[in-house]
MARRO-168092 format. One record per residue (C-alpha): x, y, z. Coordinates in nm, 2 decimals, padded with zeros to 4 digits. Each point is the difference from the previous one (the first is absolute). Layout:
BEGIN
+--------+--------+--------+
!     px !     py !     pz !
+--------+--------+--------+
!      X !      Y !      Z !
...
+--------+--------+--------+
//
This chain:
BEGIN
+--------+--------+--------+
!     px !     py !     pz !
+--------+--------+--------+
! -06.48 ! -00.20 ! -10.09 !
!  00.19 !  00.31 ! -00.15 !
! -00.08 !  00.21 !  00.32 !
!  00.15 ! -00.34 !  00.18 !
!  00.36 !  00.01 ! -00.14 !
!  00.04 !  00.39 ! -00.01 !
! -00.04 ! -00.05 !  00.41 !
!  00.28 ! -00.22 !  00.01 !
!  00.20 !  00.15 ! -00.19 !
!  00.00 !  00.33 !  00.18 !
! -00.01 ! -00.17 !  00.36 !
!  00.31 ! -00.20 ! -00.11 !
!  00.17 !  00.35 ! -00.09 !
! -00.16 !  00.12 !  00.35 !
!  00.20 ! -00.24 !  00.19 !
!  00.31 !  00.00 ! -00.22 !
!  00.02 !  00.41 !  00.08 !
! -00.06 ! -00.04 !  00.38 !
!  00.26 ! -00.31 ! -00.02 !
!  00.25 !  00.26 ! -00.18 !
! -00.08 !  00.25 !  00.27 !
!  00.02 ! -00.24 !  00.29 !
!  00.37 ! -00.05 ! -00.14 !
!  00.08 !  00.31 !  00.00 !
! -00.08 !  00.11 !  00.33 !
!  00.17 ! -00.28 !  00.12 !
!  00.26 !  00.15 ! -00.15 !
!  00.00 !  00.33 !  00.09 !
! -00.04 ! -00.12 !  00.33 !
!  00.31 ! -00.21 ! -00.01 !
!  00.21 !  00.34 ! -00.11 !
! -00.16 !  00.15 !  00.28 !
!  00.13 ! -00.22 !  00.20 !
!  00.32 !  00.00 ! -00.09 !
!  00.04 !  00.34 ! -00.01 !
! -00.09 !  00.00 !  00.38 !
!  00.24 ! -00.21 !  00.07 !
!  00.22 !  00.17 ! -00.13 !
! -00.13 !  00.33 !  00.17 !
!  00.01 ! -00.18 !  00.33 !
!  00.39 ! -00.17 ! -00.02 !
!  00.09 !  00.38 ! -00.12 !
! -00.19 !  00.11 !  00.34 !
!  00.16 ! -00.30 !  00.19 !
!  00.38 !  00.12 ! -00.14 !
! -00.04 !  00.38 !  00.12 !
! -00.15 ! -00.18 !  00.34 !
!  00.37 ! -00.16 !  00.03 !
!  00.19 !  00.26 ! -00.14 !
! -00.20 !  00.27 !  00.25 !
!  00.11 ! -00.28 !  00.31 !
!  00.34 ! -00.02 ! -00.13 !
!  00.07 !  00.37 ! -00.02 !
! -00.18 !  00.05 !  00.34 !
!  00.22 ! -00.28 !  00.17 !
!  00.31 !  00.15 ! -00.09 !
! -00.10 !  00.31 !  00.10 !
! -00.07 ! -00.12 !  00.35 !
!  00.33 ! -00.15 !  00.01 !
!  00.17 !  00.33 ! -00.16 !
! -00.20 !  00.22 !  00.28 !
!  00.11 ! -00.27 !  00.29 !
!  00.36 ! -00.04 ! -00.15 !
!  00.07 !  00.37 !  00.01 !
! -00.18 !  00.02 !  00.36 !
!  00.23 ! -00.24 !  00.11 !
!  00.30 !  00.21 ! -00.15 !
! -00.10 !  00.34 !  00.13 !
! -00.05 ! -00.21 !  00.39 !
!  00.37 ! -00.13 ! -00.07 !
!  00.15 !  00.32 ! -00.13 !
! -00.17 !  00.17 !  00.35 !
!  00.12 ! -00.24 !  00.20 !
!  00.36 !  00.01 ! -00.18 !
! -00.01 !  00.36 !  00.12 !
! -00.08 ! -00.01 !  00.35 !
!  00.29 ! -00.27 !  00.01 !
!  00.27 !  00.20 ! -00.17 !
! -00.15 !  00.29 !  00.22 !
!  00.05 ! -00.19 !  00.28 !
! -00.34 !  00.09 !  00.16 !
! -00.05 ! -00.11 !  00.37 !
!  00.34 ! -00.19 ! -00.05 !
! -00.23 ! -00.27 ! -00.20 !
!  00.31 !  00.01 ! -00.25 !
!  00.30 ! -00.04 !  00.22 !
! -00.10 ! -00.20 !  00.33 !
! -00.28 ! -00.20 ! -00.15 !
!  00.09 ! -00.12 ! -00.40 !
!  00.38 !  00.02 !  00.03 !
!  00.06 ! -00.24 !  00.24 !
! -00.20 ! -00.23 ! -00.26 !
!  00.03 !  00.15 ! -00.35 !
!  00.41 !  00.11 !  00.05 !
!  00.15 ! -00.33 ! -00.19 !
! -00.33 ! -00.04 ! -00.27 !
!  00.14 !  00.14 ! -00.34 !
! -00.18 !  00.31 ! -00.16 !
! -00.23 !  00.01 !  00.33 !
!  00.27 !  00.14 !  00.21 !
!  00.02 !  00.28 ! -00.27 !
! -00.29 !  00.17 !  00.14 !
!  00.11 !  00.00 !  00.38 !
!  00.12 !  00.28 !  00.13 !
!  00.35 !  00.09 !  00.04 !
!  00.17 ! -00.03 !  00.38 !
!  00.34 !  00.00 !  00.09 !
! -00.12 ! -00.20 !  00.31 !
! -00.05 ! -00.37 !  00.05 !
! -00.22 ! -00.13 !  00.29 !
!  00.08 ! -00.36 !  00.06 !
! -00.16 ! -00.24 !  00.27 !
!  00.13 ! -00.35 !  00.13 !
! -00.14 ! -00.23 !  00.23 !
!  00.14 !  00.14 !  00.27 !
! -00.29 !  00.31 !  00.00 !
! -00.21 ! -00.33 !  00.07 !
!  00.16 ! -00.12 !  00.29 !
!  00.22 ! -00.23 ! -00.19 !
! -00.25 ! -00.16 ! -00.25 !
!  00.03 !  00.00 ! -00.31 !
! -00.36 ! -00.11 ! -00.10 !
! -00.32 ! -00.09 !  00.18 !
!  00.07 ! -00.38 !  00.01 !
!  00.33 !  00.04 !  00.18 !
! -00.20 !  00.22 !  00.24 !
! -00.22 ! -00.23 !  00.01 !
!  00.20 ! -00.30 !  00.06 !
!  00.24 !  00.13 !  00.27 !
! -00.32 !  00.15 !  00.19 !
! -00.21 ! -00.31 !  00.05 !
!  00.18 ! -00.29 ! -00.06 !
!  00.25 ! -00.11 !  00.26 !
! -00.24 !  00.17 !  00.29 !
! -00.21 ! -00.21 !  00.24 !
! -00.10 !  00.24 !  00.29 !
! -00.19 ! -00.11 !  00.33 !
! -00.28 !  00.29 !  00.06 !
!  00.00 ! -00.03 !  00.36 !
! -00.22 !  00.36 !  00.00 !
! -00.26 ! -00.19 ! -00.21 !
!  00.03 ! -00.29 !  00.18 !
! -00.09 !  00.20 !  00.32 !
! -00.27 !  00.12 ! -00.19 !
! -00.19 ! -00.27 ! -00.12 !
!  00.09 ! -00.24 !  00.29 !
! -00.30 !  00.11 !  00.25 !
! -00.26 ! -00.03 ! -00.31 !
!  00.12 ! -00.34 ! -00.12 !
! -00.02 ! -00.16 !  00.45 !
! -00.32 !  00.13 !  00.01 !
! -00.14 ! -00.15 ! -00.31 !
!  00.17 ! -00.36 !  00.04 !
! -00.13 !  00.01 !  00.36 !
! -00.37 !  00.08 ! -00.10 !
!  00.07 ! -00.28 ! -00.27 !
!  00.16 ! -00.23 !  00.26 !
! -00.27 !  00.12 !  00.24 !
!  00.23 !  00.04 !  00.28 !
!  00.05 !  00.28 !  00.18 !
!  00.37 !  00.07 ! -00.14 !
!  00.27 ! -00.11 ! -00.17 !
!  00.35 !  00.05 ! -00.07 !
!  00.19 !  00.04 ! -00.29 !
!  00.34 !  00.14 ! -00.17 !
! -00.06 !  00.19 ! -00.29 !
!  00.28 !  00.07 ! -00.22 !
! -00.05 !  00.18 ! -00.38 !
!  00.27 !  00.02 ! -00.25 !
!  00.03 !  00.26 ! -00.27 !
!  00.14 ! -00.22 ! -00.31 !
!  00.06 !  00.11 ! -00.33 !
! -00.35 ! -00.05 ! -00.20 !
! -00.25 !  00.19 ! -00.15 !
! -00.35 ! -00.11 !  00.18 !
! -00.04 ! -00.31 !  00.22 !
!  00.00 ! -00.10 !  00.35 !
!  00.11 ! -00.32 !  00.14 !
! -00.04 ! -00.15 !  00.33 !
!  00.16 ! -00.28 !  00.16 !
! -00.13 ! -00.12 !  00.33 !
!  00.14 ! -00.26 !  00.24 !
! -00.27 ! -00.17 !  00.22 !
!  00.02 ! -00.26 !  00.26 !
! -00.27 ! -00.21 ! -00.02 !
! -00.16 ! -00.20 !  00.23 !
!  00.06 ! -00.35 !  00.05 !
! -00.15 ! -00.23 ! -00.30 !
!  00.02 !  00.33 ! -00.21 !
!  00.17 ! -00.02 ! -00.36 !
!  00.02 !  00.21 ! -00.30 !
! -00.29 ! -00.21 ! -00.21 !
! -00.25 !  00.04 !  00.32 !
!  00.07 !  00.38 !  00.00 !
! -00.09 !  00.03 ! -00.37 !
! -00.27 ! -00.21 !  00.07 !
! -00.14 !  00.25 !  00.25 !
!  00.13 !  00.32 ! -00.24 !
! -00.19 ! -00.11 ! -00.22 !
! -00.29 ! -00.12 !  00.16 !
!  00.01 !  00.37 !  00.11 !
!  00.00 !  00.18 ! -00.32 !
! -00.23 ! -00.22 ! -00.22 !
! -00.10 !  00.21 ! -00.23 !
!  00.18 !  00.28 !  00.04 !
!  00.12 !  00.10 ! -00.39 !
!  00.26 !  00.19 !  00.12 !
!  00.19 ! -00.25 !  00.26 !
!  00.20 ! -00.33 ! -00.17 !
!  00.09 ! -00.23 !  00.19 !
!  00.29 ! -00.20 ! -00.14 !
!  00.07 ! -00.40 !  00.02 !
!  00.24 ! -00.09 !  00.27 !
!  00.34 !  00.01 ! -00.07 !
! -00.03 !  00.35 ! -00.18 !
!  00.06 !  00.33 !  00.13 !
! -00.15 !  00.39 ! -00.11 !
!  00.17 !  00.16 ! -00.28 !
! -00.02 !  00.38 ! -00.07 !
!  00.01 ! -00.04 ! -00.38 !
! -00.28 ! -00.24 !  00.03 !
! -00.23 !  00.24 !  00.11 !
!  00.14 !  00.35 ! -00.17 !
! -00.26 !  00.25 ! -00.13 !
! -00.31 ! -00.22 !  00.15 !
! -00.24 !  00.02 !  00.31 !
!  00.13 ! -00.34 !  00.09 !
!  00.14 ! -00.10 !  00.39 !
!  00.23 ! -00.32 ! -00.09 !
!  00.07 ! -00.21 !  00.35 !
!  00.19 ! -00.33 !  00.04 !
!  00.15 ! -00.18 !  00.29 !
!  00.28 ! -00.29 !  00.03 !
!  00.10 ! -00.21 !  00.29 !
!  00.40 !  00.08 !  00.14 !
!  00.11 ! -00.29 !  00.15 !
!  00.29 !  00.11 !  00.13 !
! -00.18 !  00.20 !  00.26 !
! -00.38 ! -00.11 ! -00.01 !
! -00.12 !  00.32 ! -00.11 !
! -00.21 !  00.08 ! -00.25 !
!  00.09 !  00.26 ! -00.26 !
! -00.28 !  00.17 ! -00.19 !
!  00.08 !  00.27 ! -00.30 !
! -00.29 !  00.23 ! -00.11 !
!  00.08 !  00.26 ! -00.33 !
! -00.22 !  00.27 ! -00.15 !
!  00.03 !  00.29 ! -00.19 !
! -00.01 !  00.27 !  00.21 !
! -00.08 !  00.27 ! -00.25 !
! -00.29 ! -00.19 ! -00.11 !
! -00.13 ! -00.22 !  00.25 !
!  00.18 !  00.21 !  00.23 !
! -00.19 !  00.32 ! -00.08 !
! -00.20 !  00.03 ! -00.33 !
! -00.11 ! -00.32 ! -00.07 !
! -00.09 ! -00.03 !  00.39 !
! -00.19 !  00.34 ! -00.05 !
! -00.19 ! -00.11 ! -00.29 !
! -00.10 ! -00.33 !  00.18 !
! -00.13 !  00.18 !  00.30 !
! -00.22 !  00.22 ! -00.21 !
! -00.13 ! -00.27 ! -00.19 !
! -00.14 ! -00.17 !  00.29 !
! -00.16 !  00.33 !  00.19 !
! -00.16 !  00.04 ! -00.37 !
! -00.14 ! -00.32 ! -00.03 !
!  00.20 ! -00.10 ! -00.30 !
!  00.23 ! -00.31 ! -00.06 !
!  00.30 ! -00.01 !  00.16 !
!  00.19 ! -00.05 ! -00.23 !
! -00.13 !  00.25 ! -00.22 !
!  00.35 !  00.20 ! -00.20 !
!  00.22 ! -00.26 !  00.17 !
!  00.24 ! -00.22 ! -00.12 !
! -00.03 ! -00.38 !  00.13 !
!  00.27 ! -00.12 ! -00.21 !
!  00.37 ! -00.02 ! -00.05 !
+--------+--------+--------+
//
């Protein structure tokens, strides 16, 4: 029984040591932690001060890079070297405060009006007087194009020849060609049967659009697409038919006509890069 209680007693103080122990390695591992926390915000604080000192220095290196560029610069304009100085920056640097103290000094003054420039003053004027107010007939490219355009309305009129007046006028526009065309039909013939048959014709052609009767082509309608735009009215007045046809003739008229003709040797959709819609 004696043996019994003289255990108990000494497992009791067994745990109670390990229980102290326990709590003190907690501890110690606590201060340990906090001390390497502290380590680490120390570590973290150089980091920043190492990125700060490094950034500046950058922008000191690149600051005075800048500076030495300027000062060279500075020097071949006072210098005048290759004129750069004198015919180049005065003309735009002569009336800027400070700036112009770095120019180099001429007794001479070079001035130009619009009279070196045929009497413009700027490129709208130019512009302007050039191209509006002109509408040319190009009889040379009228003769030109005339045989090409009987032949290919008599092989689609499948008679042996027709005749025709061609007439083109040079007007004042960027891109776009316009065609008016005065027809006299046969008898029974009107406007609404000849867009029937125009576009019985082209069905299914994506690049050809056929407008409702009563409306006529319009270059802006079909500006920087593939698209052929045809309409036709009735004149009373005379019984003739007028039809209008418009494309662009730097797209349809040449790229975008060229891009369409490849794609259909190649086997690809027609309308494969081109634009169908305005």
């Amino acid at each position: 029984m004696a043996d019994n209680v003289i255990d108990t007693k000494a497992e009791k103080k067994r745990l109670k040591e390990e229980k102290k122990k326990l709590k003190q390695e907690q501890k110690n591992q606590r201060k340990e932690a906090r001390q390497r926390a502290k380590e680490l915000a120390l570590e973290e604080a150089n980091l920043s001060d190492d990125e700060e000192s490094g950034g500046f220095s950058v922008f000191l290196v690149t600051a005075i890079i800048i500076l030495v560029w300027l000062g060279i610069i500075g020097l071949l304009i006072k210098l005048d070297v290759g004129g750069f100085g004198s015919q180049v920056l005065a003309p735009v640097l002569s009336d800027v405060p400070v700036l112009n103290k770095i120019l180099p000094e001429s007794e001479e003054t070079e001035s130009t009006t619009g009279e070196d420039y045929g009497g413009y003053s700027n490129l709208k004027d130019a512009v302007n007087d050039v191209g509006m107010g002109h509408l040319v007939v190009s009889l040379v490219d009228g003769r030109v194009a005339q045989a090409e355009i009987r032949r290919q309305v008599a092989v689609a009129a499948e008679v042996p020849s027709v005749s025709i007046n061609f007439l083109p006028h040079l007007v004042p526009v960027n891109r776009g060609i316009h065609s008016s065309i005065l027809v006299t039909p046969k008898s029974g013939v009107t406007a609404e049967t000849a867009l029937k048959a125009i576009a019985a014709f082209y069905a299914g052609r994506r690049f050809v659009r056929v407008l409702p009767p009563g409306k006529l082509a319009d270059t802006k309608h079909v500006t920087f697409t593939n698209i052929c735009e045809i309409g036709c009215v009735d004149d009373a007045h005379t019984g003739r038919l007028v039809l209008s046809s418009a494309l662009d003739n730097l797209t349809k008229g040449a790229a975008g006509q060229a891009v369409q003709n490849m794609n259909l040797v190649c086997g690809l959709p027609e309308t494969l890069g081109l634009d169908t819609a305005r």
